[in-house]
C-alpha positions in Angstrom: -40.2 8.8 -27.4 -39.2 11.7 -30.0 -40.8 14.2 -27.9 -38.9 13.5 -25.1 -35.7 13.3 -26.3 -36.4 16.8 -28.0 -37.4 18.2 -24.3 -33.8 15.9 -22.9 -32.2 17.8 -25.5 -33.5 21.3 -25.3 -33.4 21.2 -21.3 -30.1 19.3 -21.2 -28.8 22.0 -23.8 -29.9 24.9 -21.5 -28.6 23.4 -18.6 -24.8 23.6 -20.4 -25.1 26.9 -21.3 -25.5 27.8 -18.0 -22.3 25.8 -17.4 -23.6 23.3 -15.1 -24.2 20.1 -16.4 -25.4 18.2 -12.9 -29.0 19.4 -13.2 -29.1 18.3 -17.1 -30.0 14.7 -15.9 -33.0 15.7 -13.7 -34.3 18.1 -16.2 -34.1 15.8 -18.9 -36.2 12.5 -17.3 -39.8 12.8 -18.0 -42.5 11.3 -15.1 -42.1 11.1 -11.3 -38.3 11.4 -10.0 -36.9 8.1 -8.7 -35.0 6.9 -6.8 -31.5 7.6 -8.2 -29.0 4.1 -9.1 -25.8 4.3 -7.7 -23.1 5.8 -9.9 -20.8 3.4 -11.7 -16.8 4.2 -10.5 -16.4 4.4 -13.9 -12.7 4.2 -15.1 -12.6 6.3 -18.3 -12.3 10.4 -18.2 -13.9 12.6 -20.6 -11.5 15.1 -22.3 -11.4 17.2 -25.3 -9.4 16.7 -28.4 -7.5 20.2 -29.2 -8.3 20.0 -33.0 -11.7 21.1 -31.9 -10.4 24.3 -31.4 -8.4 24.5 -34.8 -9.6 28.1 -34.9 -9.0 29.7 -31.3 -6.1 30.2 -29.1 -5.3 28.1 -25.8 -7.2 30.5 -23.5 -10.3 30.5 -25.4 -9.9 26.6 -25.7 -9.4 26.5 -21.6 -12.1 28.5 -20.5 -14.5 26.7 -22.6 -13.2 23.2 -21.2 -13.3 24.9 -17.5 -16.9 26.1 -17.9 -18.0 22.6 -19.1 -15.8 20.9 -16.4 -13.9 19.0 -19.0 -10.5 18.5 -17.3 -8.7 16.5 -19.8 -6.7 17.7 -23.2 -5.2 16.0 -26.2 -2.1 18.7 -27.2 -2.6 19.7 -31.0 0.4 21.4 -32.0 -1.2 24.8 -32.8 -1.3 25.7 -29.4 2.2 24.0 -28.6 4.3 23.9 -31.3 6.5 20.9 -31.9 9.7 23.7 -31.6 8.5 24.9 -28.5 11.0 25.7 -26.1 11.2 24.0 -22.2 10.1 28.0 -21.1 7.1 28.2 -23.5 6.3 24.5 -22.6 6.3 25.4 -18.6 4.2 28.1 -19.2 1.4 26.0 -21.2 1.0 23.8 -18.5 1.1 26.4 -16.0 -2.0 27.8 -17.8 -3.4 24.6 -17.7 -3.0 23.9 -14.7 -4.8 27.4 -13.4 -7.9 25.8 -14.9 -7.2 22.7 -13.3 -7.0 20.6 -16.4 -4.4 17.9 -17.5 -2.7 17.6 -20.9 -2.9 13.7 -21.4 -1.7 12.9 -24.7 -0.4 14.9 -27.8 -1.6 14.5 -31.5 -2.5 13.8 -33.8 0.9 14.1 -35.5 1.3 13.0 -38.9 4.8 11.1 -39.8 6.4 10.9 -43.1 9.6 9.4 -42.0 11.9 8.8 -39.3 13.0 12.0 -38.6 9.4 13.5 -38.1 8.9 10.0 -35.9 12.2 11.4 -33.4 10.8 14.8 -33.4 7.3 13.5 -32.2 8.9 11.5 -29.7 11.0 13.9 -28.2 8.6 16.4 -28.1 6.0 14.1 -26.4 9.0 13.5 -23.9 9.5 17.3 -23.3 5.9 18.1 -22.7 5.6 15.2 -20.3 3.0 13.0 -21.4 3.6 9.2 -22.3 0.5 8.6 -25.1 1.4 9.7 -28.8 -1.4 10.2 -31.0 -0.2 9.6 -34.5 -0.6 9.2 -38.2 2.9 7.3 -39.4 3.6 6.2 -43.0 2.6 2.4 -43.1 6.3 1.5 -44.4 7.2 3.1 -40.8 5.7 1.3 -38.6 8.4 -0.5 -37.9 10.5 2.5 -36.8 7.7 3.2 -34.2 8.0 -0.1 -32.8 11.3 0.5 -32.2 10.7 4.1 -30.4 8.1 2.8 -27.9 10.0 0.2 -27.0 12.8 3.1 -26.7 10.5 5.5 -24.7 8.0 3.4 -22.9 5.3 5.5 -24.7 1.9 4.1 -25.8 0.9 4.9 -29.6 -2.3 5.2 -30.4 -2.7 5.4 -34.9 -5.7 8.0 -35.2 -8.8 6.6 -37.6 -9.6 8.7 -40.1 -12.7 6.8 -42.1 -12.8 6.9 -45.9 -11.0 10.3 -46.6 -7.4 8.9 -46.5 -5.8 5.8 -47.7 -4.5 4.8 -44.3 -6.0 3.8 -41.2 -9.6 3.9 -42.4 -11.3 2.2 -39.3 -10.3 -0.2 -36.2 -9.9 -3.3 -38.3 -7.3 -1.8 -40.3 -5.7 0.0 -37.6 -5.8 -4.1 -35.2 -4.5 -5.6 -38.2 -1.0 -3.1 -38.9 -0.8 -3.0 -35.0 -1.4 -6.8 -33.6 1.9 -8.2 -33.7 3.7 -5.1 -32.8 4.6 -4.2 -29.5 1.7 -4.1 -26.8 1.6 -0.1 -26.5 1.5 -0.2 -30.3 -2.7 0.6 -30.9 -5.1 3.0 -32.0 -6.9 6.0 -31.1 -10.3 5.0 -32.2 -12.5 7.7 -33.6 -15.8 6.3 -33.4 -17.2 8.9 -36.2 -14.4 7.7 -38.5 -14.9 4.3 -37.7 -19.2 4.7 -38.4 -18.7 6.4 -41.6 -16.2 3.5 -43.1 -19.4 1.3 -42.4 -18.3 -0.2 -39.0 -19.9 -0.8 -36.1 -17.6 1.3 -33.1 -19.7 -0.7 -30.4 -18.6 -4.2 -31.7 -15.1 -2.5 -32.6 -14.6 -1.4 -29.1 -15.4 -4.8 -27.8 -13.4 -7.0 -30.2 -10.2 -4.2 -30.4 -10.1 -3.3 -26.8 -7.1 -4.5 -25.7 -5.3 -2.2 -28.3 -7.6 1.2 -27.6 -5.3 3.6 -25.6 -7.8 6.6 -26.7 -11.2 7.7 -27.7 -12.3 10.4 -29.8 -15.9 10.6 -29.6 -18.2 12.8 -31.8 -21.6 11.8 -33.7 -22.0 11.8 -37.0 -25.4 12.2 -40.1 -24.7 8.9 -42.0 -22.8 5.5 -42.0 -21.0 6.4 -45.3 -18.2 8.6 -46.4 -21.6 10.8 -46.5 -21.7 11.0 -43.1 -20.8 14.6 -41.7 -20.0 15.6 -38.2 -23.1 16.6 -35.8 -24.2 17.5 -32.2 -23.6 14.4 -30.3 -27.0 12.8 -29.6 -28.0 13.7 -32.9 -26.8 11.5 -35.3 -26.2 7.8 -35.5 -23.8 7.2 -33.1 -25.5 4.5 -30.0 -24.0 6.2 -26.8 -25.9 4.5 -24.4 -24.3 1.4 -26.2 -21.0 3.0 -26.3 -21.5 4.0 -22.7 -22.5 0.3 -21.5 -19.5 -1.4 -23.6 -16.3 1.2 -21.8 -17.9 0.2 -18.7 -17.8 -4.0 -19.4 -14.5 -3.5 -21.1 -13.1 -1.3 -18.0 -12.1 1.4 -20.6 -9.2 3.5 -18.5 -8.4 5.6 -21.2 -9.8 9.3 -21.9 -13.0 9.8 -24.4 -12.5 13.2 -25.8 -15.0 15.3 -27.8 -13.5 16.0 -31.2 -16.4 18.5 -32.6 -16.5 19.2 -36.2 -19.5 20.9 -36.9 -19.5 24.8 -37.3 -15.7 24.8 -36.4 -15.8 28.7 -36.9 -18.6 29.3 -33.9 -18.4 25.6 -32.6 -19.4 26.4 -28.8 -23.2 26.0 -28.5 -22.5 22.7 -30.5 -19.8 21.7 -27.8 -21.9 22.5 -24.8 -24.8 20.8 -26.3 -22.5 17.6 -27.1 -20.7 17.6 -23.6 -23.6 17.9 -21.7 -25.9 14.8 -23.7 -22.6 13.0 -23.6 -22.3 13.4 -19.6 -26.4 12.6 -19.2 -26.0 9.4 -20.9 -23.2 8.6 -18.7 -25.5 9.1 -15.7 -28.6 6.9 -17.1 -26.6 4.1 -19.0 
């Protein structure tokens, strides 16, 4: 079984860089060819979250997501400031939209207090997208309650696992959110959510109702240990991921959030996208 998930790996990996992922399922399956399942009409999207690209401008960061057909971006404000002006913001999604991709969501935004919470808002309203990803102040929550119900936005609180105080997995995250407004969740980060000793597949199940977006990655270790690692690699289940957004009808986005090798991340990200989008053809 190792051996031929080293060959799924090495020819899946090859087919990426050669930015077409379709043939990375056939190159990958070992024994005579059958007769292919019908695909699922599956309801989630895979995307990419923009702090993957911390390091590289918006160009760089489109033609990468265009040559791995990943049509889908989560808006970090280093490539559209929160100042941004209705010109610069027109011409952002004109450049997306010459690489035929879609800015879903923006975040995540961190929020110290209620001025930052209007500034998010109003920025999410001026670059057109109605999902907030965001990191408020505990004490604040009940300010954001207040603002979806203002904006009809969804908010989804990012996990962030043991290196902050706040938010550290899904539990956390279900039990600020539960009796808030409905479009009051979580953006769960199933590396996060692995290395605070949860179990993302069980979370997923049990949270559902309140995930309104994925960030998906894989990670070494279940611990504060654990560090971020080629998706397929590490100790993430994505076949059990995979199975679960299907039963649950997941209709939100699942976007890669790579932290490994941040500085030259690209083999890394083709290698992730195209395991990720394998599994989702044999699960």
């Amino acid at each position: 079984m190792e051996n031929n998930r080293r060959a799924f790996l090495k020819q899946g990996l090859a087919g990426a860089l050669l930015l077409s992922t379709a043939p990375l399922v056939k190159a990958g399956i070992p024994g005579p060819v059958k007769a292919k399942k019908p695909k699922p009409n599956d309801t989630f999207k895979l995307g990419m979250a923009g702090y993957t690209f911390v390091n590289f401008n918006l160009d760089t960061t489109l033609d990468v997501m265009d040559k791995l057909d990943v049509r889908y971006l989560c808006i970090k404000d280093f490539h559209l400031p929160l100042n941004s002006t209705d010109e610069q913001i027109k011409a952002f999604h004109a450049k997306l939209a010459a690489k035929n991709i879609t800015g879903y969501a923006v975040g995540p935004i961190y929020m110290k207090s209620e001025a930052e919470i209007d500034r998010a808002f109003e920025y999410a309203k001026r670059v057109g997208v109605k999902l907030i990803v965001g990191v408020p102040n505990v004490e604040l929550l009940p300010y954001v309650d207040k603002k979806v119900k203002e904006y009809d936005f969804h908010y989804a609180i990012h996990l962030h696992g043991p290196d902050i105080k706040i938010y550290p997995d899904a539990t956390d995250a279900w039990n600020h959110t539960k009796d808030l407004d409905p479009r009051i969740g979580m953006c769960l980060d199933i590396g996060h959510d692995l290395r605070n000793g949860c179990d993302p597949v069980a979370d997923l199940k049990k949270y559902h109702t309140r995930v309104f977006d994925m960030h998906i990655k894989d990670v070494t270790d279940s611990s504060k240990a654990g560090r971020g690692i080629q998706i397929g690699r590490g100790k993430i289940d994505f076949p059990a991921l995979i199975r679960m957004m299907r039963k649950i009808k997941y209709s939100g986005k699942c976007s890669l959030e790579y932290e490994k090798d941040m500085k030259d991340p690209f083999l890394g990200i083709a290698e992730s996208i195209g395991y990720f989008k394998a599994v989702v053809d044999m699960a």
